[in-house]
C-alpha positions as a Markdown table, in Angstrom:
| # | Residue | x | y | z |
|---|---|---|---|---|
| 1 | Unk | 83.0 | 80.4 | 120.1 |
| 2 | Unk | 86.5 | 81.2 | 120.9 |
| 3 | Unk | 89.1 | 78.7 | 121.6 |
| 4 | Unk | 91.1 | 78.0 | 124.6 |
| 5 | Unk | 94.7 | 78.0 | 124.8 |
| 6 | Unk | 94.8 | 74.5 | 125.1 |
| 7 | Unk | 93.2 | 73.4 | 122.3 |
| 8 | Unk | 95.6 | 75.5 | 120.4 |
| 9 | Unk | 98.6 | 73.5 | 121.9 |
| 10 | Unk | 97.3 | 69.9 | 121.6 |
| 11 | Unk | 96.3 | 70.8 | 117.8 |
| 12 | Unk | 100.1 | 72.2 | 117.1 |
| 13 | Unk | 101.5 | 69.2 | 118.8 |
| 14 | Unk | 99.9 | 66.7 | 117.2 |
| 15 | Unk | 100.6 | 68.0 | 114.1 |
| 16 | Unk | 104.6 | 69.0 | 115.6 |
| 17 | Unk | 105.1 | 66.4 | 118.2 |
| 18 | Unk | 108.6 | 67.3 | 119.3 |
| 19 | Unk | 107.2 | 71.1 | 119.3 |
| 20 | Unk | 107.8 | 73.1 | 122.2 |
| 21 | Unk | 104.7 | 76.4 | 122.2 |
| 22 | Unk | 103.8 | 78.9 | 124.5 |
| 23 | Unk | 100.8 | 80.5 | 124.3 |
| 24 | Unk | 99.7 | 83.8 | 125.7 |
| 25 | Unk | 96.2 | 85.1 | 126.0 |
| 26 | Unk | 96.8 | 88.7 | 124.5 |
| 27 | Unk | 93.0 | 90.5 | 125.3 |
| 28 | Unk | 91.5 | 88.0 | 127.7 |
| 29 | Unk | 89.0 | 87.4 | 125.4 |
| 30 | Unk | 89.9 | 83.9 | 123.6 |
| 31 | Unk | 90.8 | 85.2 | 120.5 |
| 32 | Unk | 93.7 | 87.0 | 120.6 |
| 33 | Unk | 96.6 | 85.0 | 121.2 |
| 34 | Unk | 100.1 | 85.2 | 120.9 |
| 35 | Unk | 101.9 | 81.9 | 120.2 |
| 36 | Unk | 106.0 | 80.7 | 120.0 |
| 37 | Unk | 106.6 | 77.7 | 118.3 |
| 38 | Unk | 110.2 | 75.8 | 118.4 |
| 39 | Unk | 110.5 | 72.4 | 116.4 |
| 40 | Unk | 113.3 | 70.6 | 115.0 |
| 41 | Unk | 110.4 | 70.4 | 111.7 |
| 42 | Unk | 111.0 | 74.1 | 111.1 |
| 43 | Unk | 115.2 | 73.6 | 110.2 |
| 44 | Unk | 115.9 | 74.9 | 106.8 |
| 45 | Unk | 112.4 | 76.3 | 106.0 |
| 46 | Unk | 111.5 | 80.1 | 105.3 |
| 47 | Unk | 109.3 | 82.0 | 107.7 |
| 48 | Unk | 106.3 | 81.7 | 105.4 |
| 49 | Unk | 106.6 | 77.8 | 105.6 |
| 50 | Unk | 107.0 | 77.3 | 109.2 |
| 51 | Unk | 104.4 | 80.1 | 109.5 |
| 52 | Unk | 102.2 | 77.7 | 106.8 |
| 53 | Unk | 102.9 | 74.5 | 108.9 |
| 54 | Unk | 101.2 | 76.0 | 112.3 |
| 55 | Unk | 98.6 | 77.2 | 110.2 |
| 56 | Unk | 97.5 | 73.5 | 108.8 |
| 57 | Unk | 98.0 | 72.2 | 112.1 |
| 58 | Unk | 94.9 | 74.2 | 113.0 |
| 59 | Unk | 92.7 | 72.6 | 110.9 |
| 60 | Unk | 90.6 | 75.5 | 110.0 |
| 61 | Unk | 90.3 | 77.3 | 113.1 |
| 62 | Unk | 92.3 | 80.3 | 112.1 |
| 63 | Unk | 90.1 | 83.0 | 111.3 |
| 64 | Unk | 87.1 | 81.3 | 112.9 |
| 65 | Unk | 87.3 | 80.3 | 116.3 |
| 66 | Unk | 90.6 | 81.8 | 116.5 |
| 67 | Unk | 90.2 | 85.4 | 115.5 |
| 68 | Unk | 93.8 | 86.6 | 115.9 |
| 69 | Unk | 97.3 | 84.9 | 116.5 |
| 70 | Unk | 100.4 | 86.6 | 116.4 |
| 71 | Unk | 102.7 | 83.7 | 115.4 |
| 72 | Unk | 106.8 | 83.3 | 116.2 |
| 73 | Unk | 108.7 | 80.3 | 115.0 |
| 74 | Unk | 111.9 | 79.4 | 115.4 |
| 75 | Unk | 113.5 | 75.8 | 115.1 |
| 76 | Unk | 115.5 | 74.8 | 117.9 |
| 77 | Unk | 119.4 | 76.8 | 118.5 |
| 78 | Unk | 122.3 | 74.4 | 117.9 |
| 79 | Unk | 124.4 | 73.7 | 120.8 |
């Protein structure tokens, strides 16, 4: 069963609550999905960390319900 883009962004903000994400649908099918991730919890941490952090705030999903996610974090630019 795939999983809709909301459920995607109330699972990454609860885990991230100052998180800002935008997801797109990439295939129209539920399971494809490209996601961009800004939080202040990504500041000084490698790609493979924030990367890791999105991916526990899935719970699981990822590679289940959620076939495919192309992922971009970023933590906020500095005024």
């Amino acid at each position: 069963m795939p999983m809709e883009a909301g459920e995607i962004e109330s699972l990454i903000k609860a885990a991230l609550p100052d998180a800002t994400v935008s997801i797109e649908d990439l295939a129209g099918d539920g399971d494809h999905y490209a996601c961009k991730v800004v939080s202040e919890s990504f500041r000084g941490r490698s790609r493979l960390q924030q990367h890791q952090m999105v991916y526990a705030a899935l719970q699981g999903h990822m590679g289940g319900a959620l076939h495919a996610l192309a992922l971009q974090t970023n933590p906020p630019l500095m005024a």
